[in-house]
C-alpha positions as CSV (number, residue, x, y, z in Angstrom):
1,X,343.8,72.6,85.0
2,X,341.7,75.7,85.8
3,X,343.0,79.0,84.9
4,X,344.2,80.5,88.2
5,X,343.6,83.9,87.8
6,X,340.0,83.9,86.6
7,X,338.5,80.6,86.9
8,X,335.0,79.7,85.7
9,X,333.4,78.7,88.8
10,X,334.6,81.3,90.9
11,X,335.5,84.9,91.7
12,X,338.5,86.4,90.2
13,X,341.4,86.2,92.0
14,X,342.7,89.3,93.6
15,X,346.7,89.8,95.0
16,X,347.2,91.4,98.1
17,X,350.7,92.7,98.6
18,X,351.7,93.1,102.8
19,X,354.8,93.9,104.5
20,X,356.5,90.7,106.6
21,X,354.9,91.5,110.0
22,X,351.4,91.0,108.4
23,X,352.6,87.3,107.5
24,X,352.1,84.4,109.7
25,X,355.4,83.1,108.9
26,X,358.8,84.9,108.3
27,X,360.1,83.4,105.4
28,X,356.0,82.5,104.1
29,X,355.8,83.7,100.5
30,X,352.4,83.5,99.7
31,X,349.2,82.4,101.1
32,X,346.1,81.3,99.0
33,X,342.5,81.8,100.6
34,X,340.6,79.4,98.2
35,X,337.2,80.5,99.1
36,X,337.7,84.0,98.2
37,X,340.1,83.4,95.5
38,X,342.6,85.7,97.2
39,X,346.1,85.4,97.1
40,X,348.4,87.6,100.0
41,X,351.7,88.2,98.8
42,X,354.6,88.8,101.2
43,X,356.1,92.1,99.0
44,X,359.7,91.6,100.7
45,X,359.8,88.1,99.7
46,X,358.3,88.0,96.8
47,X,360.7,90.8,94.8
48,X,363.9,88.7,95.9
49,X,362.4,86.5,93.5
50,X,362.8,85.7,89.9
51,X,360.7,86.7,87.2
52,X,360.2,83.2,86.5
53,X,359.2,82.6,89.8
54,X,356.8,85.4,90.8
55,X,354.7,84.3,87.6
56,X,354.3,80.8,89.5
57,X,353.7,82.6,92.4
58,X,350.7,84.8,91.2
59,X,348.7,81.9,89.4
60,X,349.6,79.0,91.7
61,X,347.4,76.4,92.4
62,X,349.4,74.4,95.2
63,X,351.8,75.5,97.8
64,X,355.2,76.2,96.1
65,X,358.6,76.1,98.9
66,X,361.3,77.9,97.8
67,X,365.0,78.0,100.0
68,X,367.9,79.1,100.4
């Protein structure tokens, strides 16, 4: 498996942190733009979670679904 955050064939990846109303889904996490290697990160969401978890969150490489 590619390494997530820098992978050879592409740009590096970049995190982009926005409040929920910039989201297209309420309860949406994260959402990966492949092509541009850019990862937008739903700030609200993402510090209810884990340490554990916001690591797999910042070098995904598939959708992750977490609940309640």
């Amino acid at each position: 498996m590619p390494f997530a955050l820098c992978p050879d064939n592409g740009p590096p990846r970049l995190w982009r942190f926005v409040a929920d109303d910039n989201m297209t889904a309420a309860r949406l996490v994260a959402l990966l733009d492949a092509k541009q290697n850019l990862l937008i990160i739903n700030k609200p969401l993402f510090e209810q979670l884990g340490e554990t978890d916001q690591h797999q969150v910042l070098r995904t490489h598939s959708r992750c679904t977490y609940s309640e």
